[in-house]
N, C-alpha and C positions, 0 to 999 in steps of 0.2 A: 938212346932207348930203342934200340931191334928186336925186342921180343912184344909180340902182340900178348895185352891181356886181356883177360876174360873175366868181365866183372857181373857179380848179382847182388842185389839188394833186399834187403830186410826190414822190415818196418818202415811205415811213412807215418808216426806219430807224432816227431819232433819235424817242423817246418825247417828246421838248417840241415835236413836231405836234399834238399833241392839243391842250397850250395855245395854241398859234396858231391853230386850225381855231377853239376856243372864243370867242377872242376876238375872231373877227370872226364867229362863229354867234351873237352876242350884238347884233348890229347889227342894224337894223330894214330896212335899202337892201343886202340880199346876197342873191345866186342862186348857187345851189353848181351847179359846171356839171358837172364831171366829175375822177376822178381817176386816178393809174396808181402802183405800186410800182415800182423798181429791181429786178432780179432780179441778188441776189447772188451770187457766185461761189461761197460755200459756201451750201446751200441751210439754212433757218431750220425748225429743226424744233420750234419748243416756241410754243404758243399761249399763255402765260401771258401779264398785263397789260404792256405795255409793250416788249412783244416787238414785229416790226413786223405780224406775222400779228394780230395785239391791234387794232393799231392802226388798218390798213386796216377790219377789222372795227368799229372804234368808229366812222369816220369815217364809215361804211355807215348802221348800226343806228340810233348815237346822233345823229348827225349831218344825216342823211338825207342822204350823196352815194350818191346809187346809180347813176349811167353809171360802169362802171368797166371801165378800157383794161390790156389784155396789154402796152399797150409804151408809154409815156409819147411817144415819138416823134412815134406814131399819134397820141394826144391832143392836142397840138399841132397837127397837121397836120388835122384834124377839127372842132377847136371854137375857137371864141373867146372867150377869157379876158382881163379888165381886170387880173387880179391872179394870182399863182400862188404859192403857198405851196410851197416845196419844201425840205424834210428827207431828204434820200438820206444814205448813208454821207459822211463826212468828204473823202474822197478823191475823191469823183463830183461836188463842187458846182461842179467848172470845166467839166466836161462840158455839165452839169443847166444851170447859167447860158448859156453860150453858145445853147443850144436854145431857152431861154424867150426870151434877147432878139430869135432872127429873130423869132420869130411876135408883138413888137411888144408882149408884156407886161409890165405892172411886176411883180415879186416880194420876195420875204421869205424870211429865212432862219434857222436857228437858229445861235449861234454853238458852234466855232469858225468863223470865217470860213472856210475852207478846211483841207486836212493841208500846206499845205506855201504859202509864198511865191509860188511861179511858179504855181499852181493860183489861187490869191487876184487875181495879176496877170491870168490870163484870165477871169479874172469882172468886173474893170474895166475891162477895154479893150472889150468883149461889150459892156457896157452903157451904157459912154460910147458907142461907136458906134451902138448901137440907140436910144440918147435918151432910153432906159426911167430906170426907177429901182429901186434896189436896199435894201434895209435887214435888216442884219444884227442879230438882237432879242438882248438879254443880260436873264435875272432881274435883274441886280441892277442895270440901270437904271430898274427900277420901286421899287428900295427909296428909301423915301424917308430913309432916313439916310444910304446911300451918297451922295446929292443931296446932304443937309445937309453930310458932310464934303466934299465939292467947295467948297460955299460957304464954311466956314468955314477950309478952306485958302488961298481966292482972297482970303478977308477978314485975311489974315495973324494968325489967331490963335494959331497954333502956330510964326510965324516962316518959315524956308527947309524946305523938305521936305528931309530928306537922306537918308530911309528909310521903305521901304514893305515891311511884310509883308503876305503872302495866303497862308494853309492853309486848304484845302476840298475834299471829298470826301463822295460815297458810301460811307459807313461798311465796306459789303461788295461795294462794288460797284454799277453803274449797273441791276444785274437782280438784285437782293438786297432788295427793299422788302417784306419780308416773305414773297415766293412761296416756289412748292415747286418748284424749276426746277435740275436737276440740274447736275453741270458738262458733262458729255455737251451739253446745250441749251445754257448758257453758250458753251461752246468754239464751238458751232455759231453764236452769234451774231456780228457783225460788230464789235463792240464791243472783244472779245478778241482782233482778229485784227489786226496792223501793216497791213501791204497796204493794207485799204480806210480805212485812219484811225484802226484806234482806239486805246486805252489810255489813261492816267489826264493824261499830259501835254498833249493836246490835250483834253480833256476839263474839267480843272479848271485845271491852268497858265494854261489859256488866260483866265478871268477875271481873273488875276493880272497879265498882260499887260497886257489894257485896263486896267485902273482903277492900276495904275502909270504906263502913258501920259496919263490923262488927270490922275491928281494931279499928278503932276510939271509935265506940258505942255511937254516938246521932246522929240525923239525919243532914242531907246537908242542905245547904243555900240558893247555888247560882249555877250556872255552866255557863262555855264557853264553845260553841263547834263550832268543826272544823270537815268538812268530806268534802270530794274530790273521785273522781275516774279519777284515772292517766294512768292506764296500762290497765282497763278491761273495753272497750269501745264497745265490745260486748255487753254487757249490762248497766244500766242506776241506778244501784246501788252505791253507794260509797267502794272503797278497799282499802282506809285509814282514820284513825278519830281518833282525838282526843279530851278529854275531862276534862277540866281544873274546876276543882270543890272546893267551899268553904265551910268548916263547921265551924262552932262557933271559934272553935281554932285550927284549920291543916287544908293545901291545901291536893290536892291531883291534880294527873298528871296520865289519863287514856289515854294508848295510844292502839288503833286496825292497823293491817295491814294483807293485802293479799298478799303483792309483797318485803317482805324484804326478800332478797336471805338469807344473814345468820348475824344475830343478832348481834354478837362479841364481845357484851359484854353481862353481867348479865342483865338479865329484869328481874328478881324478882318474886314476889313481894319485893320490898325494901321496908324500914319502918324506918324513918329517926327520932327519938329522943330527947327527952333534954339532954342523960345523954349518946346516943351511935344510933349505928344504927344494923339493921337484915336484911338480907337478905338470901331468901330461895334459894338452889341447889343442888347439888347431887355430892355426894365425893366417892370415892372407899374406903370403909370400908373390912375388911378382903374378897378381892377379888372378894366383889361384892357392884355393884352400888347401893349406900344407899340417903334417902333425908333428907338434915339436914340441919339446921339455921346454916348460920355463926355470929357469932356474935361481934361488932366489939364495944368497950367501952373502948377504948384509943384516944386521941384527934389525928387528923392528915387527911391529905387529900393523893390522890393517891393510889398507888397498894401496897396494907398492906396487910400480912396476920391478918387472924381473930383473936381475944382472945379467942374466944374456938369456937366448932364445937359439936353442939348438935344433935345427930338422933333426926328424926319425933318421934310422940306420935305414939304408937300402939293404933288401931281401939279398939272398948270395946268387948270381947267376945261375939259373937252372931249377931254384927253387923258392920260384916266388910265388907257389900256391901250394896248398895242402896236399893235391894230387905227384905234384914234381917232387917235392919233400917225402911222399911216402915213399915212390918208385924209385927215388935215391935209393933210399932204405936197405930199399929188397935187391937191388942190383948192388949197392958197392960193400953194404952191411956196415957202413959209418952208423953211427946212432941219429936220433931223432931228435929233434931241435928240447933241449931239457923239458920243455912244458907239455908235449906230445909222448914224454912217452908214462908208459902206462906205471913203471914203479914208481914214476914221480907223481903220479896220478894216486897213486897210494897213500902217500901222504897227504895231499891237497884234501880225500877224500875222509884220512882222518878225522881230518878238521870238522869239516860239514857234522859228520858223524857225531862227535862230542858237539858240535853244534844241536845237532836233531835232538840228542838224549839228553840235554840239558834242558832245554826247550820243552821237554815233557815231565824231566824229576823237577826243574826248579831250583835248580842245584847248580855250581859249577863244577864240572863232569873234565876227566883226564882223556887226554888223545891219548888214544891208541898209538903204542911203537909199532910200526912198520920195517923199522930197518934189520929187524930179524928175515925176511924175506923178498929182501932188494938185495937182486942179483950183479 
């Protein structure tokens, strides 16, 4: 990597900016050029960590961006960026995308992909026409046991997939890691509030999405959804949702939560079989915590131990962060690890979609085709 880039950032909404800012602050070839915040429509009153006031400030301090712009617009219009990191609210990322690609730069983004299908659809038409490139990042395409079970589903060890669960959440909430952050600042955050995208179904459903589109491998059918807000009435968000999804041949069971104290059993991903079942966790391997498939291919129900226990895939040499895997990207023009990139983002966001519109007719609602538009 011999070309210096030049990177600005966009939004500090979503707190996993900070991991993306780090992981290319970690590169030896970067110039932080300049950044700007979103100015939300209810104003952010609480500076605890991971609030976006947190955030801007980390990306200052710790980070050293210090050109910082009142209106992201200006920024654009002002400086030139190779790369632009952007984390706005949920519901801004077709806006935020269309701006980044006049001004001719690639960008990143945190997922979900968008709040809604037709917002997802203006961030790929923006950037197919601007020629840029786009890469939507997921945690859990860096784990490397999610990889393993990719592999040992594509190696038919468990047989036909015909079921996929994913339960995962914020035990109290996406601003609950221990601060002292009242519901007053909760409520006032964007996270609580539908409007700008948030609540627990695009939040955590939305992993449930990908990594059922990608074990199975062809697109969704159908979906039910369910969302409620039970405990965070501060705000007008949903903090639990589920979403019950049909493909051709396997359900799948996506469940989001804000308010589950402690889980107690495996949420997975679990990956349920013709011929056995997988699911991903984390075992004490030579006295340190490791993440591996268990893998279970003996008939029986109940608390079994596994038939074997496989470690994760190690990362590929050179890309074992999201920032190395983009600049791949752009230097050798290989594709993007399948879960990053954005037409596959298109389907994953399907789902959600017919997730959300279900959830509001009460109906079970048809995914959108997307492969009309996958290039």
């Amino acid at each position: 990597m011999s070309k210096t880039y030049r990177l600005g950032i966009i939004g500090f909404a979503h707190m996993h900016v900070n991991g993306l800012i780090d992981s290319f602050a970690a590169l030896s070839n970067v110039e932080w050029v300049a950044c700007a915040d979103t100015h939300p429509v209810v104003p952010s009153i609480s500076k605890e960590p991971s609030t976006r006031k947190a955030n801007l400030k980390r990306a200052q301090e710790h980070t050293g961006v210090l050109k910082v712009y009142e209106d992201y617009q200006q920024m654009l219009e002002q400086e030139t960026c190779d790369i632009i990191i952007f984390c706005p609210e949920n519901a801004r990322h077709g806006e935020v995308t269309e701006a980044i690609a006049t001004s001719g730069a690639h960008m990143l983004t945190e997922k979900p992909m968008a709040a809604s299908l037709s917002e997802a659809l203006r961030m790929v038409r923006a950037v197919d026409a601007a020629g840029v490139s786009l890469m939507i990042n997921w945690p859990i395409t860096w784990s490397p046991a999610i990889r393993k079970m990719k592999s040992l589903i594509d190696d038919g060890i468990v047989g036909d997939v015909w079921e996929v669960k994913w339960r995962n959440g914020a035990s109290m909430g996406p601003l609950a890691y221990g601060q002292q952050i009242t519901d007053a600042e909760k409520g006032a955050e964007w996270w609580h509030q539908s409007a700008p995208g948030g609540g627990a179904l695009l939040d955590y459903c939305c992993y449930g999405a990908c990594l059922s589109r990608w074990f199975i491998g062809e697109p969704a059918v159908s979906a039910f959804g369910l969302k409620a807000n039970l405990t965070s009435h501060y705000g007008d968000a949903d903090d639990n949702a589920i979403i019950t999804v049909r493909f051709p041949k396997a359900l799948t069971i996506l469940e989001g939560t804000w308010t589950t104290w402690h889980a107690g059993v495996p949420t997975g991903p679990i990956v349920y079989g013709t011929q056995g079942t997988l699911i991903a966790s984390r075992k004490v391997i030579n006295d340190r915590p490791t993440p591996v498939v268990e893998v279970y291919t003996s008939r029986g129900h109940g608390v079994a131990e596994p038939d074997q226990i496989i470690e994760g895939d190690a990362l590929p040499e050179g890309r074992t962060t999201l920032a190395e895997e983009f600049i791949h990207h752009l230097e050798t023009g290989n594709p993007l690890h399948p879960t990053l990139d954005m037409h596959f983002n298109l389907e994953a966001m399907a789902i959600l979609d017919a997730g959300i519109r279900s959830a509001s007719s009460g109906r079970m609602e048809l995914v959108n085709d997307t492969t009309w538009c996958i290039g």
